[in-house]
C-alpha positions in Angstrom: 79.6 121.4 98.7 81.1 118.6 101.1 84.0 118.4 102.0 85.8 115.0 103.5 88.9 115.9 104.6 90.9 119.9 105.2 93.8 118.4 106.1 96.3 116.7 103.9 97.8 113.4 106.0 97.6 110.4 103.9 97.5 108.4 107.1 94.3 110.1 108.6 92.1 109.8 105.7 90.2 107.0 104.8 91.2 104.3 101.5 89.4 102.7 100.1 91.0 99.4 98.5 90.7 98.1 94.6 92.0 95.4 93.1 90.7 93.6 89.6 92.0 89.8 89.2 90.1 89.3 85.9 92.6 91.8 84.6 95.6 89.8 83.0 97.1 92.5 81.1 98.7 93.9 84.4 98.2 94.0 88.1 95.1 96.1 89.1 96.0 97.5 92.7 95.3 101.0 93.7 93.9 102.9 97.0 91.9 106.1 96.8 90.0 108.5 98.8 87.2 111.5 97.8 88.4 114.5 99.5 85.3 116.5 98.6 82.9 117.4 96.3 80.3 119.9 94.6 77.2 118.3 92.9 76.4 121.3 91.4 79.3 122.7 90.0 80.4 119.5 89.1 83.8 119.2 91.0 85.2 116.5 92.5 88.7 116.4 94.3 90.1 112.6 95.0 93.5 111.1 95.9 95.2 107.7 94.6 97.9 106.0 96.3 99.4 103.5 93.6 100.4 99.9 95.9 102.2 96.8 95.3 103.6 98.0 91.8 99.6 98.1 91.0 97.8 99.9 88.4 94.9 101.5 88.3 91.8 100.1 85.4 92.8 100.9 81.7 90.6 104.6 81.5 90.8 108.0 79.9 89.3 111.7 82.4 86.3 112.7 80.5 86.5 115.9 82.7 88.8 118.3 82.3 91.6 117.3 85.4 94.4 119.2 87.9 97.2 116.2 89.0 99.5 116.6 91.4 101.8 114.5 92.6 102.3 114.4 96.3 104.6 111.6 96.9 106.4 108.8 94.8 105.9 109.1 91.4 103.1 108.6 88.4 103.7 107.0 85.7 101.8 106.7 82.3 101.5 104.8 79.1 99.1 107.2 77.0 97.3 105.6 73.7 98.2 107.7 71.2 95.4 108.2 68.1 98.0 106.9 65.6 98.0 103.5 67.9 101.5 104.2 69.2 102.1 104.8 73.3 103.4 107.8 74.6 104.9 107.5 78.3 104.8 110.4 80.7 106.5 110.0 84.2 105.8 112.8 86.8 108.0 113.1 90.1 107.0 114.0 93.5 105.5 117.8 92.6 104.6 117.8 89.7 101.8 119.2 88.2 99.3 118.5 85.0 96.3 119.7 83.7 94.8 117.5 81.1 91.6 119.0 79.1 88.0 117.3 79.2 88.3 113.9 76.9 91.9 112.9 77.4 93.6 110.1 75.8 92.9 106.5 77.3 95.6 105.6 79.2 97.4 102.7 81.7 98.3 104.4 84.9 100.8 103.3 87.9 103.2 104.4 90.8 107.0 104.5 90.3 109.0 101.8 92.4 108.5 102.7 95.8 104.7 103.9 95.0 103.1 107.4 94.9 99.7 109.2 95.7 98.2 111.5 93.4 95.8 114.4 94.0 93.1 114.7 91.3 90.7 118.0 91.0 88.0 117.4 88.2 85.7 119.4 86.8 83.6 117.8 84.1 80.9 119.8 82.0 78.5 117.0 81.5 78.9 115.0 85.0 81.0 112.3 83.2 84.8 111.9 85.2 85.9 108.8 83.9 85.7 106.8 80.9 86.7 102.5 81.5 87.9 99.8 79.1 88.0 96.5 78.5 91.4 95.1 78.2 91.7 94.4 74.4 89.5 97.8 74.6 86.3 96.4 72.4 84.0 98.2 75.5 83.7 101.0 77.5 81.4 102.4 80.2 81.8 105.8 82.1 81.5 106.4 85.7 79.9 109.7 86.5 80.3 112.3 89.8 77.2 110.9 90.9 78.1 107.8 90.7 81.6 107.9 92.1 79.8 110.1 95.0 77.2 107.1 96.0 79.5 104.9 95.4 81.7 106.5 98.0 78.5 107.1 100.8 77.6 103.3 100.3 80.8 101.9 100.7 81.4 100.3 97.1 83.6 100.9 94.4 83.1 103.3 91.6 83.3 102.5 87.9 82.7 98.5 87.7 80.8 97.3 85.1 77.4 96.1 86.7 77.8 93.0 85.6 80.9 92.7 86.9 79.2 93.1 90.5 
């Protein structure tokens, strides 16, 4: 188990910057940070802080996920199975727990922002399931992944072509 960070101050830990111009459907801008992980048991506990009204990538949690939010706000346009949207807004303090193989959904901070806490757990190592925007592909990014990712420097769940 490693953990980053035992501390909660959103100004000591380290972001880590994302943005997506080839997006068009809406502004891809979003910080984040892993606060610690277990390989193993297949955790992995992460914070987002939603900047300059941006969004994160269109995506859906393929592990079962804890959110909190810890400042701001969270909002969400969830695609419904029937093709219809549902929107969910959470405040500062709220809390959800979505199961493993949510809905795909568009995901952004409320007007002055928020940051998020995320606790994942996911069965088969797979936390996060990416789409295209007129969503005709997908690819996943899993613990691993995000966890090299994170120890290199990079970003987690681009496409590789898209590096």
């Amino acid at each position: 188990m490693t953990t980053n960070y035992s501390h909660y101050d959103p100004q000591r830990v380290e972001w880590r910057h994302v943005t997506d111009p080839s997006c068009t459907a809406f502004h891809v801008e979003f910080e984040f940070s892993l606060l610690g992980y277990d390989l193993e048991s297949r955790r992995l506990d992460m914070m987002l802080r939603y900047i300059n009204n941006g969004h994160c990538r269109r995506h859906r949690h393929r592990a079962s996920t804890m959110t909190l939010v810890l400042e701001g706000e969270q909002h969400l346009d969830e695609l419904q199975p029937d093709g219809t949207t549902k929107r969910i807004v959470r405040k500062k303090g709220d809390y959800a727990l979505s199961p493993v193989d949510a809905l795909p959904h568009d995901e952004w901070g409320g007007e002055n922002g928020g940051v998020v806490l995320y606790s994942l757990h996911a069965p088969d190592g797979i936390i996060f399931e990416y789409f295209n925007e007129d969503m005709t592909e997908s690819w996943t990014t899993s613990i691993e992944e995000f966890v090299d990712s994170w120890e290199n420097g990079s970003v987690y769940g681009w496409r590789p072509e898209a590096e």
